[in-house]
Each structure stands twice: as C-alpha cells, then as structure tokens.
PDB file of N, CA, C and O in Angstrom:
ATOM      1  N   UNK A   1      10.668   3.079 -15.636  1.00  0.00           N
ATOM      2  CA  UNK A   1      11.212   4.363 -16.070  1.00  0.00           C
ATOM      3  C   UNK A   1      11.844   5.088 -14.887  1.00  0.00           C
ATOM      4  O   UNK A   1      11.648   4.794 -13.708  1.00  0.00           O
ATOM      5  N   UNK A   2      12.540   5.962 -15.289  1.00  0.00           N
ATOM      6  CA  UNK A   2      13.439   6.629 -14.147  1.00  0.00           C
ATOM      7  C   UNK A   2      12.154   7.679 -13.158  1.00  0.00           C
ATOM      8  O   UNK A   2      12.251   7.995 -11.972  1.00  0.00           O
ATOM      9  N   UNK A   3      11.128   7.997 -14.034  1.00  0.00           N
ATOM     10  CA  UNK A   3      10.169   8.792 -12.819  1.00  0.00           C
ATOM     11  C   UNK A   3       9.619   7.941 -11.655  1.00  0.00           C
ATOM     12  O   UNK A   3       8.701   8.364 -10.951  1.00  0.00           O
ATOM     13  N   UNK A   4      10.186   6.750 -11.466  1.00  0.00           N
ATOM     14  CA  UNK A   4       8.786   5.610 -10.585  1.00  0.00           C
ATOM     15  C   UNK A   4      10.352   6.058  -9.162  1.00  0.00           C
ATOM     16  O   UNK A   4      10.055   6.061  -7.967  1.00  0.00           O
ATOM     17  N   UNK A   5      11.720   6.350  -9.581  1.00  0.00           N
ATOM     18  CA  UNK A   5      12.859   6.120  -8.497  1.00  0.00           C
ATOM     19  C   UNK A   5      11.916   6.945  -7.218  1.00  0.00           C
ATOM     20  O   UNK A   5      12.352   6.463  -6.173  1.00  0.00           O
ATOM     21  N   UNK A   6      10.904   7.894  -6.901  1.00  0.00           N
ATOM     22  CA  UNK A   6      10.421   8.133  -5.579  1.00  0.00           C
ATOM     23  C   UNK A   6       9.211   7.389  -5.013  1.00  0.00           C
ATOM     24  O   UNK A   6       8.249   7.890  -4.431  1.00  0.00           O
ATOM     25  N   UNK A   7       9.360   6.539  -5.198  1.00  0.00           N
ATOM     26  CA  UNK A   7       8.085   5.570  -4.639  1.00  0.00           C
ATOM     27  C   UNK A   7       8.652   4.813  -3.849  1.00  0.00           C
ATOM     28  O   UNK A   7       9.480   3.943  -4.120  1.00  0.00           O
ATOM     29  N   UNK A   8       8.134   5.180  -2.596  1.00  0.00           N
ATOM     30  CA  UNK A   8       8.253   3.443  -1.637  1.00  0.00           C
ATOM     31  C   UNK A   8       7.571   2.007  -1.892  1.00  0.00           C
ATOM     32  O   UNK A   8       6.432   1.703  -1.539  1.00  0.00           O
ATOM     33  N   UNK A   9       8.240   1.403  -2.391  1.00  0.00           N
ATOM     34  CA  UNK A   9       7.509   0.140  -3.322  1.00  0.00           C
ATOM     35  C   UNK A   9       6.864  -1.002  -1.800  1.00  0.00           C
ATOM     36  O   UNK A   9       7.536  -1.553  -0.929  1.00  0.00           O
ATOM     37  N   UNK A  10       5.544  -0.999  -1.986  1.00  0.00           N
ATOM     38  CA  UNK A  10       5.205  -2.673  -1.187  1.00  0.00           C
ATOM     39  C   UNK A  10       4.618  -3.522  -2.583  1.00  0.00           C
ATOM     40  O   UNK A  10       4.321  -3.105  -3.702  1.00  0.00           O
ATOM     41  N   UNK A  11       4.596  -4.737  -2.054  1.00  0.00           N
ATOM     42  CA  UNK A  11       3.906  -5.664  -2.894  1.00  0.00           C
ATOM     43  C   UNK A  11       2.833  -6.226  -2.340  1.00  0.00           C
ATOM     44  O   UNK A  11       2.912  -6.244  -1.111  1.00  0.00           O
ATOM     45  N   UNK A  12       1.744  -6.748  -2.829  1.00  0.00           N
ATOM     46  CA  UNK A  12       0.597  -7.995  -2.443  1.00  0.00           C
ATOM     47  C   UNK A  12       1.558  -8.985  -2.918  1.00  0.00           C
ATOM     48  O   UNK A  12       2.158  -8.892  -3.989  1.00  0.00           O
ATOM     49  N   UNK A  13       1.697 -10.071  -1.961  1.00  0.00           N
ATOM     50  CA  UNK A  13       1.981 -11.256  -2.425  1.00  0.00           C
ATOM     51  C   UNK A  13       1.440 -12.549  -0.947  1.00  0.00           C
ATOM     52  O   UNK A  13       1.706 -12.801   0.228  1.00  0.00           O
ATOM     53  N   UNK A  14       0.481 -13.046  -2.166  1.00  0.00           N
ATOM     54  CA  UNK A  14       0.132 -14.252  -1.462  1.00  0.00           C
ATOM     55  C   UNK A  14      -0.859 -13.687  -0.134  1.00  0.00           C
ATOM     56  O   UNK A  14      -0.988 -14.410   0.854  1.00  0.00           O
ATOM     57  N   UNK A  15      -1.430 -12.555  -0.197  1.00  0.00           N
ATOM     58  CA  UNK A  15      -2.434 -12.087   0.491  1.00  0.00           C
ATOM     59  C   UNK A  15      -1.887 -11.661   1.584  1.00  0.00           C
ATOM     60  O   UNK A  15      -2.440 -11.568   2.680  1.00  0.00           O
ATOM     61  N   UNK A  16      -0.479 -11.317   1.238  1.00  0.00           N
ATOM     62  CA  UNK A  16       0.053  -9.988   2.386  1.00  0.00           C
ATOM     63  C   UNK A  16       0.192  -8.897   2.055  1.00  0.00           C
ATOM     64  O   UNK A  16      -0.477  -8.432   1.133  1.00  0.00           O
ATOM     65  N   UNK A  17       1.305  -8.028   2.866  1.00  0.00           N
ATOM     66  CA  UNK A  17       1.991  -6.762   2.574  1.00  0.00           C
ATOM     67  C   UNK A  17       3.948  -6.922   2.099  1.00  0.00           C
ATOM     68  O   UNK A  17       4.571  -7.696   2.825  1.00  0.00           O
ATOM     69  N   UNK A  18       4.325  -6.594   1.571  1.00  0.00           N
ATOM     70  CA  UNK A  18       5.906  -6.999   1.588  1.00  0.00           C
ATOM     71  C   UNK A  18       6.450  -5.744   1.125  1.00  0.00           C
ATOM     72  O   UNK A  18       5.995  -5.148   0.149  1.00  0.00           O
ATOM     73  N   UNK A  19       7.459  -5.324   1.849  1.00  0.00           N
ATOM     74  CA  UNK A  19       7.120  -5.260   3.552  1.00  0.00           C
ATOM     75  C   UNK A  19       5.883  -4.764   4.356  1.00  0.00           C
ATOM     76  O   UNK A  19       5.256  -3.807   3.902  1.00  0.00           O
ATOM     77  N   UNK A  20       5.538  -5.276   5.373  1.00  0.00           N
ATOM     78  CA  UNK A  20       4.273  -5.171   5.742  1.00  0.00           C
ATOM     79  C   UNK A  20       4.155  -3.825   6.672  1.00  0.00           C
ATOM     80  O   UNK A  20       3.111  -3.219   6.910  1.00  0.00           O
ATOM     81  N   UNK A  21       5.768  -3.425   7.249  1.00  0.00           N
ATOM     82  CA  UNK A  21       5.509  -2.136   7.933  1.00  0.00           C
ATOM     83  C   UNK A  21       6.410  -1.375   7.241  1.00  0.00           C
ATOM     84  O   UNK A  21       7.426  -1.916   6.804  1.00  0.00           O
ATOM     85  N   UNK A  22       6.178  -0.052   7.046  1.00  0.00           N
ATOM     86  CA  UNK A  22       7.637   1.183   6.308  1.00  0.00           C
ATOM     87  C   UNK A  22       7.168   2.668   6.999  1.00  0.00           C
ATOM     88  O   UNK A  22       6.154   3.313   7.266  1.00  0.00           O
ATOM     89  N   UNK A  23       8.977   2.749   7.113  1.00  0.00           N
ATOM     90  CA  UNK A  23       8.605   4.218   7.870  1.00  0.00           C
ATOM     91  C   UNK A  23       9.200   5.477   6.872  1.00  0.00           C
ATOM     92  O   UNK A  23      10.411   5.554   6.662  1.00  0.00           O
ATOM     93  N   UNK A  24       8.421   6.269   6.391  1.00  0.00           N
ATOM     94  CA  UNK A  24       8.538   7.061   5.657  1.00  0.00           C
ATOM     95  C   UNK A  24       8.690   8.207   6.032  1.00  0.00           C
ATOM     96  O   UNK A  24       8.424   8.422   7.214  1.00  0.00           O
ATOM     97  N   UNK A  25       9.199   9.433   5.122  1.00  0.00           N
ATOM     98  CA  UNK A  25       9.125  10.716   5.502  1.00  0.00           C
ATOM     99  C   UNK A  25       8.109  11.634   5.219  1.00  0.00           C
ATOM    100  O   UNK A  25       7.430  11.195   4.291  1.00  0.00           O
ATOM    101  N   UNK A  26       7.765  12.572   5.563  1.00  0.00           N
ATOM    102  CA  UNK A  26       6.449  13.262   5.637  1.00  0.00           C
ATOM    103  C   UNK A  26       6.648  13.575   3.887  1.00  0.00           C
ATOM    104  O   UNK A  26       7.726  13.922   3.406  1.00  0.00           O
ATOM    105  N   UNK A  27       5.294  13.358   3.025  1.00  0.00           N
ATOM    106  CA  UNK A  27       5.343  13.839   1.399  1.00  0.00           C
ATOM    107  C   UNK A  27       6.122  12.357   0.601  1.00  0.00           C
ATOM    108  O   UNK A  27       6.606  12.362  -0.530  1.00  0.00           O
ATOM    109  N   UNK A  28       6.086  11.574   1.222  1.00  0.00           N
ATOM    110  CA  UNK A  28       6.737  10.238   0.510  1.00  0.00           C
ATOM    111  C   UNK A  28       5.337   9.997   0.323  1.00  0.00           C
ATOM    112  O   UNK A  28       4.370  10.247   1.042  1.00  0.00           O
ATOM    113  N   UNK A  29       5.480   9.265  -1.196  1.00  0.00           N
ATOM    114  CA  UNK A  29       4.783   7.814  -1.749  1.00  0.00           C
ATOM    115  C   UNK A  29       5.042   7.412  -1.906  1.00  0.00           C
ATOM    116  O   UNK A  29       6.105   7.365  -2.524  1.00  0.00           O
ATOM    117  N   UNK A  30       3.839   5.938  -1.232  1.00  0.00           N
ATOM    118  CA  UNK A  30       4.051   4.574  -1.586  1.00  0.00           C
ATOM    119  C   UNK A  30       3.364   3.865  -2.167  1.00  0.00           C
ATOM    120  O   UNK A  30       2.373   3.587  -1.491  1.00  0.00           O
ATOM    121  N   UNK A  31       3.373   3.339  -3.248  1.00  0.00           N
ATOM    122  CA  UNK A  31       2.990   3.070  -4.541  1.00  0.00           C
ATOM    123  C   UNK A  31       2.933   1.046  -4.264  1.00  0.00           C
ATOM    124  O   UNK A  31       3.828   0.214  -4.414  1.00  0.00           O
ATOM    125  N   UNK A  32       1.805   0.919  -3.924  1.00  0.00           N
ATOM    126  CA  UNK A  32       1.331  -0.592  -3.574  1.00  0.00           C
ATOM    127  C   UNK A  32       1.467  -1.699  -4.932  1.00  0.00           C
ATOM    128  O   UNK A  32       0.889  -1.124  -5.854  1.00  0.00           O
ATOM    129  N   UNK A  33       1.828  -2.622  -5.274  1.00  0.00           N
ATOM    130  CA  UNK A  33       1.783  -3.488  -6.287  1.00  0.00           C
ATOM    131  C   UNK A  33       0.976  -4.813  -6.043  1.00  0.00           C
ATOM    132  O   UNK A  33       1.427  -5.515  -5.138  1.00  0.00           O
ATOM    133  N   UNK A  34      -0.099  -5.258  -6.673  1.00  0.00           N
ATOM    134  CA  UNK A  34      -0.549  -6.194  -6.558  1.00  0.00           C
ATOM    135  C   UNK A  34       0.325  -7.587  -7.789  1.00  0.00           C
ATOM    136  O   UNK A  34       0.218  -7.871  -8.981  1.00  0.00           O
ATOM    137  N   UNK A  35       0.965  -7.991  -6.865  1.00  0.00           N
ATOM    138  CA  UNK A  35       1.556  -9.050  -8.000  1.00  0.00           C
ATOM    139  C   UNK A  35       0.445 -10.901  -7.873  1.00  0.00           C
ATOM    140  O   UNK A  35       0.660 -11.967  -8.450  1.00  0.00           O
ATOM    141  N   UNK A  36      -0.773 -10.473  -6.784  1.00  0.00           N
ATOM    142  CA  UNK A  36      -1.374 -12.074  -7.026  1.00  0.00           C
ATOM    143  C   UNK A  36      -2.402 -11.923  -7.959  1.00  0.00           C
ATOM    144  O   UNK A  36      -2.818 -10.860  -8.420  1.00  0.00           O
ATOM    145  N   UNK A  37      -2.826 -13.184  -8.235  1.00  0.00           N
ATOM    146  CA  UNK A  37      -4.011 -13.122  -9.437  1.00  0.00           C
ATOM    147  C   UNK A  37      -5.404 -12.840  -8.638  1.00  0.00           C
ATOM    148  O   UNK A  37      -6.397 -12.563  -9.310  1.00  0.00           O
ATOM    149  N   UNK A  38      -5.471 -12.884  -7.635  1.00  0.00           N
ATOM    150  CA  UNK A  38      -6.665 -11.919  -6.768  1.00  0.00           C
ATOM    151  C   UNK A  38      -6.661 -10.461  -7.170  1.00  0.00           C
ATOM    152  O   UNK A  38      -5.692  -9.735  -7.392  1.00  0.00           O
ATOM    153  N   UNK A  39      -7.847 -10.214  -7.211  1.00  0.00           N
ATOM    154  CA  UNK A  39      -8.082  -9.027  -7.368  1.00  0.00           C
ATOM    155  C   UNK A  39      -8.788  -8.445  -5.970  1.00  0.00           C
ATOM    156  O   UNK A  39      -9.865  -8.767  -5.470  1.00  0.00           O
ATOM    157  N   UNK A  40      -7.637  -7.316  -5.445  1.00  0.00           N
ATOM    158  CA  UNK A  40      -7.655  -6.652  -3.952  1.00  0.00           C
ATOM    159  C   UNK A  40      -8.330  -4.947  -4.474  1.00  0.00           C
ATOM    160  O   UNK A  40      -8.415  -4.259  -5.491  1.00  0.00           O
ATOM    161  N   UNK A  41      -8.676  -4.897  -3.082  1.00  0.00           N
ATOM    162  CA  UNK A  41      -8.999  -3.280  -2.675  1.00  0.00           C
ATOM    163  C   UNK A  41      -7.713  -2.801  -1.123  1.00  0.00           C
ATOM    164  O   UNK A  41      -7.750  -3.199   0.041  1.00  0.00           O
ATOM    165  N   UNK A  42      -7.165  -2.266  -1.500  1.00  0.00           N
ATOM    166  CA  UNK A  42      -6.101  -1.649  -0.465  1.00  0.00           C
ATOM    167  C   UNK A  42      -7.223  -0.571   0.595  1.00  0.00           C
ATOM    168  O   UNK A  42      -7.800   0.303  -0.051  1.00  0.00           O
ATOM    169  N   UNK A  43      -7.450  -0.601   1.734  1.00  0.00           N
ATOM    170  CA  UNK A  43      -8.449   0.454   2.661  1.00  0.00           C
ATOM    171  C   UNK A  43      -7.467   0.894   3.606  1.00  0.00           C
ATOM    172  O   UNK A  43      -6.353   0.375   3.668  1.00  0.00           O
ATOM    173  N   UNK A  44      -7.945   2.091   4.547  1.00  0.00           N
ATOM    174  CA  UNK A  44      -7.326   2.788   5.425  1.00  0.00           C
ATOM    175  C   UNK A  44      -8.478   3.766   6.155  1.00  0.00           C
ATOM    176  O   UNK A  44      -9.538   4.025   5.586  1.00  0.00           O
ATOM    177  N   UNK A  45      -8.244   4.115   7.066  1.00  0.00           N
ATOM    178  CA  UNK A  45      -8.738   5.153   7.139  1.00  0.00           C
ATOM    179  C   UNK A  45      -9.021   6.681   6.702  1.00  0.00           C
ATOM    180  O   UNK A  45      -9.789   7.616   6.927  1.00  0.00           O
ATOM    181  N   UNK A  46      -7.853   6.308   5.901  1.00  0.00           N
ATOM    182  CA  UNK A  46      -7.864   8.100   4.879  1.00  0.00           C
ATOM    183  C   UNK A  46      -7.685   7.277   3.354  1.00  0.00           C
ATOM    184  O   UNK A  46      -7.332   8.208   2.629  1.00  0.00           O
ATOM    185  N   UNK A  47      -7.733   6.172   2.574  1.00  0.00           N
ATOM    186  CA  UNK A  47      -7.358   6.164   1.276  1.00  0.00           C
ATOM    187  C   UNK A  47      -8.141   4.933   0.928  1.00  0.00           C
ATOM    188  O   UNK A  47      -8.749   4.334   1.815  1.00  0.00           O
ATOM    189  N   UNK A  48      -8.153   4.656   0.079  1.00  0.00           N
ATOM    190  CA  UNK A  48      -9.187   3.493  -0.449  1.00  0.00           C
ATOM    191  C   UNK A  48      -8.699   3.499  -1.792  1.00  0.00           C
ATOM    192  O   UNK A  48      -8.707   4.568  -2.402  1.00  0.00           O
ATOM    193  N   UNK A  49      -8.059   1.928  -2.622  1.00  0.00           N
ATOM    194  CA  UNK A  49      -7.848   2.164  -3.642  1.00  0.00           C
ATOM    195  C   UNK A  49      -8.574   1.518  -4.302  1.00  0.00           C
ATOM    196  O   UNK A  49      -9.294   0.709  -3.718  1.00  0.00           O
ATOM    197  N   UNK A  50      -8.649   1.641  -5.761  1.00  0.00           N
ATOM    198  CA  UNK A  50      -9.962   1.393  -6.973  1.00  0.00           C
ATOM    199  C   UNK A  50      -9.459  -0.600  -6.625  1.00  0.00           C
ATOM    200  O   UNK A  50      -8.500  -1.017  -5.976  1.00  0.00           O
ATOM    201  N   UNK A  51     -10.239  -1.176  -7.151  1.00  0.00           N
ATOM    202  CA  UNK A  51      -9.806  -3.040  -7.582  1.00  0.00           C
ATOM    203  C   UNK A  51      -8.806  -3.134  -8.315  1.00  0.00           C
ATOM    204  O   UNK A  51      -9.001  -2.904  -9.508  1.00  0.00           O
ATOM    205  N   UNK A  52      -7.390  -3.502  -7.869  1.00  0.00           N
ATOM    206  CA  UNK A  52      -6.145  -3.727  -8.506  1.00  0.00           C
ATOM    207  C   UNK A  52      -6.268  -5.287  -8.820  1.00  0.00           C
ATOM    208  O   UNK A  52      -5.996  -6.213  -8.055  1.00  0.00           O
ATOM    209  N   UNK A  53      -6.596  -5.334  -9.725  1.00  0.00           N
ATOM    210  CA  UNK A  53      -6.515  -6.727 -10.658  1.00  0.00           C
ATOM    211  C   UNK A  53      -4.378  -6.966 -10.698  1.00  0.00           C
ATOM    212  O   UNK A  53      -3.447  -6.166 -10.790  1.00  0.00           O
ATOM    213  N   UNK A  54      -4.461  -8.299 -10.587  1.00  0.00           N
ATOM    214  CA  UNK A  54      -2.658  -8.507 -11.375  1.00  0.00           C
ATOM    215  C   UNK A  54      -1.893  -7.491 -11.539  1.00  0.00           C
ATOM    216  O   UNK A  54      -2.608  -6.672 -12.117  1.00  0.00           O
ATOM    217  N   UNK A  55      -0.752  -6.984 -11.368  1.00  0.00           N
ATOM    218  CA  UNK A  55       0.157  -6.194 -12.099  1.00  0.00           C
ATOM    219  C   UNK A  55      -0.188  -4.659 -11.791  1.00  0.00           C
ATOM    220  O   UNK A  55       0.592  -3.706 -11.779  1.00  0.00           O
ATOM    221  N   UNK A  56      -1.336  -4.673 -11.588  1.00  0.00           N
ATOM    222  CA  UNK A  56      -1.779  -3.063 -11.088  1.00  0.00           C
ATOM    223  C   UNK A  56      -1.127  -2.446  -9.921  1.00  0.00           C
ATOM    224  O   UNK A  56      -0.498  -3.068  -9.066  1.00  0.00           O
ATOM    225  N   UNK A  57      -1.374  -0.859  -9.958  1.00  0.00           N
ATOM    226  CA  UNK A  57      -0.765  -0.226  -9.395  1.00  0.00           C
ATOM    227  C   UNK A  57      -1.529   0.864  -8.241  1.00  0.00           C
ATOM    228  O   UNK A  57      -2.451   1.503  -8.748  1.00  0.00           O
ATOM    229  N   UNK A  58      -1.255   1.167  -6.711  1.00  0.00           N
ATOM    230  CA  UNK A  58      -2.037   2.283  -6.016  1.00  0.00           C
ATOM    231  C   UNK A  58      -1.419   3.327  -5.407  1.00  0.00           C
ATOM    232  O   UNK A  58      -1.214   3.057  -4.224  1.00  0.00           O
ATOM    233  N   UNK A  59      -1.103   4.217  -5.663  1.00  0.00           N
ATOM    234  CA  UNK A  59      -0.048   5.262  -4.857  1.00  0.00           C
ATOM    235  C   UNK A  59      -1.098   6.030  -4.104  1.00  0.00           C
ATOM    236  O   UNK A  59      -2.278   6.143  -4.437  1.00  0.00           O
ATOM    237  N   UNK A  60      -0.155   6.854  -2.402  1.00  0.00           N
ATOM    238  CA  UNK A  60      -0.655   7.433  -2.061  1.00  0.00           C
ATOM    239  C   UNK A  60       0.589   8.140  -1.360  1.00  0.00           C
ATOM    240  O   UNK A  60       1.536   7.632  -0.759  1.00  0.00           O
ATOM    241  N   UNK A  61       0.183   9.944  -1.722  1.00  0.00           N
ATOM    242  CA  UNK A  61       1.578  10.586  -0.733  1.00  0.00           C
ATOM    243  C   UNK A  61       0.729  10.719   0.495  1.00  0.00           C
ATOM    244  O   UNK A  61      -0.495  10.823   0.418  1.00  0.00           O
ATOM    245  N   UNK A  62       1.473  10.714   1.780  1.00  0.00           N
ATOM    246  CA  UNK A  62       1.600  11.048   2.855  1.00  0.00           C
ATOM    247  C   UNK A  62       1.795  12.442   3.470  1.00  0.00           C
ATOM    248  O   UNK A  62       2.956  12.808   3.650  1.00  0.00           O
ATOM    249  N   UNK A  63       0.655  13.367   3.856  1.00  0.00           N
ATOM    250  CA  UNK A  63       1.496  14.554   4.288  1.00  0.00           C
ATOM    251  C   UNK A  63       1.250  14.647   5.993  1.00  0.00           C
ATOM    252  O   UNK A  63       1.387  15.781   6.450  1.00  0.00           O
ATOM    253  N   UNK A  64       1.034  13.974   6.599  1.00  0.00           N
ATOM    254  CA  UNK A  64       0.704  14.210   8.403  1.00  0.00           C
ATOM    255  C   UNK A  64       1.497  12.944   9.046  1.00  0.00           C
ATOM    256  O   UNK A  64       1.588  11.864   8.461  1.00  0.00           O
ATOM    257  N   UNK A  65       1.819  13.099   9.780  1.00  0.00           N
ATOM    258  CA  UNK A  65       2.856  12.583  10.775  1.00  0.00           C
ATOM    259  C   UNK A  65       2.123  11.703  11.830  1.00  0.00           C
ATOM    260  O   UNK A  65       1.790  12.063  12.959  1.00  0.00           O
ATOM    261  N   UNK A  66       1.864  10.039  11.047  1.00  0.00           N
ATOM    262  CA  UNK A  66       1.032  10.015  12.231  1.00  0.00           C
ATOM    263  C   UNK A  66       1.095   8.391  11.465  1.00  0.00           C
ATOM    264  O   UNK A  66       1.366   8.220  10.276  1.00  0.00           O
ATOM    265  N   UNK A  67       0.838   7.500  12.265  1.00  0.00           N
ATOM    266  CA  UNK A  67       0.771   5.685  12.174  1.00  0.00           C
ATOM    267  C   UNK A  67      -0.573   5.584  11.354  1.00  0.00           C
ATOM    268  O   UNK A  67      -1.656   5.899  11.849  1.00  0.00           O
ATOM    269  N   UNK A  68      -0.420   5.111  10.040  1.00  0.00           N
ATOM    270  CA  UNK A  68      -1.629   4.464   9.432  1.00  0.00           C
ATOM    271  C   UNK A  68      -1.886   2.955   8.938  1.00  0.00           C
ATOM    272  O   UNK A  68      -1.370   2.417   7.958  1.00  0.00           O
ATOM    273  N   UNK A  69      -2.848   2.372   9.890  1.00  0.00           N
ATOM    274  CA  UNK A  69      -2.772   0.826   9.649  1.00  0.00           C
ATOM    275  C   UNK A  69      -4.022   0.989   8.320  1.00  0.00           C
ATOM    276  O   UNK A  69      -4.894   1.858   8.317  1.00  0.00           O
ATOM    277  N   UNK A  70      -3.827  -0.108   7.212  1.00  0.00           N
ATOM    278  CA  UNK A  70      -4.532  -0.669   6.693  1.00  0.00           C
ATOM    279  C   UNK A  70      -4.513  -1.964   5.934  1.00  0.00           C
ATOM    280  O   UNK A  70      -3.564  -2.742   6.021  1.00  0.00           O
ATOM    281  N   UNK A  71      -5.392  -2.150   5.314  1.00  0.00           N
ATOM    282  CA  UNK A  71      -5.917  -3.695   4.896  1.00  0.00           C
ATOM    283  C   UNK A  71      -6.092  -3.796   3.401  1.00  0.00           C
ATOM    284  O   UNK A  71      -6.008  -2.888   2.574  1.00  0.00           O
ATOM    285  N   UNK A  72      -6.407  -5.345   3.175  1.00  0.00           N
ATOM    286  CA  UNK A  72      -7.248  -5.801   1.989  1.00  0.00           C
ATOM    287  C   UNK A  72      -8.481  -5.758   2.380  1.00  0.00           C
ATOM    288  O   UNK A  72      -8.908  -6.573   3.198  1.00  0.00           O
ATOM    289  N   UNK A  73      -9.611  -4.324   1.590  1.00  0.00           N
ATOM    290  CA  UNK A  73     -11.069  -4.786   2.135  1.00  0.00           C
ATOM    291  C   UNK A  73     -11.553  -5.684   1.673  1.00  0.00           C
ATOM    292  O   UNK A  73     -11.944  -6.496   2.512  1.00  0.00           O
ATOM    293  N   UNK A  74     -11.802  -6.055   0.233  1.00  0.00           N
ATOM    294  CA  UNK A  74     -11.795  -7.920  -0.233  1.00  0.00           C
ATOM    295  C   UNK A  74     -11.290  -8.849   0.508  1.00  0.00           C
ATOM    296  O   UNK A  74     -11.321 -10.018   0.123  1.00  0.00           O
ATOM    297  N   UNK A  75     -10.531  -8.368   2.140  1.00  0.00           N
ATOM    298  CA  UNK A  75     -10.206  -9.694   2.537  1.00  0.00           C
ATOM    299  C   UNK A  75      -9.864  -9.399   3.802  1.00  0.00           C
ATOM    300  O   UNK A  75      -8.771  -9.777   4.223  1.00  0.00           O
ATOM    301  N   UNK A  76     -10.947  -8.507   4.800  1.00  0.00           N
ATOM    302  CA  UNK A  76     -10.271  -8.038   5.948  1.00  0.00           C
ATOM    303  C   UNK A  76      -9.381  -9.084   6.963  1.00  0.00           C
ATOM    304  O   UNK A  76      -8.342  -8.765   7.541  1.00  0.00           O
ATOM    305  N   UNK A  77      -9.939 -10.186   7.019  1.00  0.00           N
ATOM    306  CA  UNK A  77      -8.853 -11.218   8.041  1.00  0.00           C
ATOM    307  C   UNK A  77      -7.437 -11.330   7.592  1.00  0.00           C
ATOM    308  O   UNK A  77      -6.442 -11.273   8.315  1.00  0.00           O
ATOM    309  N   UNK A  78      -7.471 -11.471   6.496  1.00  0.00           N
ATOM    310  CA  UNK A  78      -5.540 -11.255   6.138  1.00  0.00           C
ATOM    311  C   UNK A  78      -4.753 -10.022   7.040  1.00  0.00           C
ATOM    312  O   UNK A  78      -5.139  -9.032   7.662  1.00  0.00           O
ATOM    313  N   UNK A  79      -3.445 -10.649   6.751  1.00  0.00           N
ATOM    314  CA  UNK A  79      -2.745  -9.463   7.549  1.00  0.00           C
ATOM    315  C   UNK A  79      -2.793  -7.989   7.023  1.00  0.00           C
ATOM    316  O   UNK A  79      -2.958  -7.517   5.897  1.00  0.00           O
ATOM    317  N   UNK A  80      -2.587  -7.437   8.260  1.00  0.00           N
ATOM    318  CA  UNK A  80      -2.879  -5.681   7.643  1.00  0.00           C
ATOM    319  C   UNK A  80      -1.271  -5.104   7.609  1.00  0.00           C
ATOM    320  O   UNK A  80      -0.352  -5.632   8.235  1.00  0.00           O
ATOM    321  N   UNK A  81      -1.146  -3.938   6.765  1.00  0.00           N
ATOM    322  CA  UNK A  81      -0.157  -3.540   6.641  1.00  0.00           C
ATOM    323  C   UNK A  81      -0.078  -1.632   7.537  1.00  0.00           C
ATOM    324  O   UNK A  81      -1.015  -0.996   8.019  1.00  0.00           O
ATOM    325  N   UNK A  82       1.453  -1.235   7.436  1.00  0.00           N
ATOM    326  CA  UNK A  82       1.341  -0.001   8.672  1.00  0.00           C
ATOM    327  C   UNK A  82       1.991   0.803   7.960  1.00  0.00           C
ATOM    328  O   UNK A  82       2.677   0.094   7.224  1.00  0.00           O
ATOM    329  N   UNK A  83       2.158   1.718   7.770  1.00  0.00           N
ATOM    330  CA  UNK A  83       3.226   2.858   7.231  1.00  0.00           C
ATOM    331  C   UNK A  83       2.860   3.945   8.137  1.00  0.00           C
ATOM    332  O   UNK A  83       1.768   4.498   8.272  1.00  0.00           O
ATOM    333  N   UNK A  84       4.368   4.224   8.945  1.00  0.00           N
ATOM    334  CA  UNK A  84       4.787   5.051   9.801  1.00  0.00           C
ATOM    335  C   UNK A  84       5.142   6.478   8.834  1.00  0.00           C
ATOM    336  O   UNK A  84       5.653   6.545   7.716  1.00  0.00           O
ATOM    337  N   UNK A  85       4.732   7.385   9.602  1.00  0.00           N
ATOM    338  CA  UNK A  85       4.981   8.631   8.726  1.00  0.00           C
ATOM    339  C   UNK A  85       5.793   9.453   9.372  1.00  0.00           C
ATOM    340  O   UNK A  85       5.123  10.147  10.137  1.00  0.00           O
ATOM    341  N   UNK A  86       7.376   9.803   9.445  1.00  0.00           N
ATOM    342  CA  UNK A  86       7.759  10.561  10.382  1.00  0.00           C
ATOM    343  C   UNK A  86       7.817  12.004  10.531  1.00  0.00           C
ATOM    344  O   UNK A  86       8.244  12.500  11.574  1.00  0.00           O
TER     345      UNK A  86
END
C-alpha cells in the first residue's frame, strides 16, 4: 500500500542483513523483513523485536543521532547489522 513508501526496507535473507549497513535521517523507519523460513528475534541495544516467523514484519523509528549495531538474538554469531542515524 502507498502508507509502507516511508520505511527504510532491510531484509533477513539467508541469516543476514540486506543491506547490512543504512544511513538514515534522524525520525526515519526501518521496517526489517524476515523473508527466511527461520524464525529470528532482531536485538539492539535500545529495541528488541517480538519472533518474526516468514514474511513478518519489525519497524523501529530512530530519534538520536548516534551508530546502532544489532543482531539475530536466535543467532548471535551471524552477521550483525548497523544503521547510522544522522
């Protein structure tokens, strides 16, 4: 639908991030997609999302200006993903 056009889209695929780093503007969301048949938990230090089974969806706006790395906690050794906040 035309309301999703402000989301910075990443994907899970294959137990990454795609794209794995994005630099955003302060009050942007980015709205995570799990497209594998794993079922992930997205973590951070400020956000934690519910178990995105397939096809599911996790948004989070951004309001502070500042580098946030996070992960799959179902899978901390995989690669972690970064969103720059400018």
């Amino acid at each position: 639908s035309d309301e999703d056009t402000g989301y910075i889209e990443v994907y899970i695929d294959d137990y990454a991030f795609h794209p794995r780093s994005v630099t955003i503007s302060r009050g942007d969301t980015v709205r995570w997609t799990n497209n594998d048949s794993v079922p992930f938990i997205i973590k951070s230090s400020v956000f934690q999302s519910p178990t995105l089974t397939k096809g599911m969806t996790f948004t989070y706006t951004f309001h502070e200006r500042r580098t946030y790395n996070y992960y799959l906690a179902t899978h901390p050794y995989t690669q972690s993903g970064t969103i720059v906040v400018e």
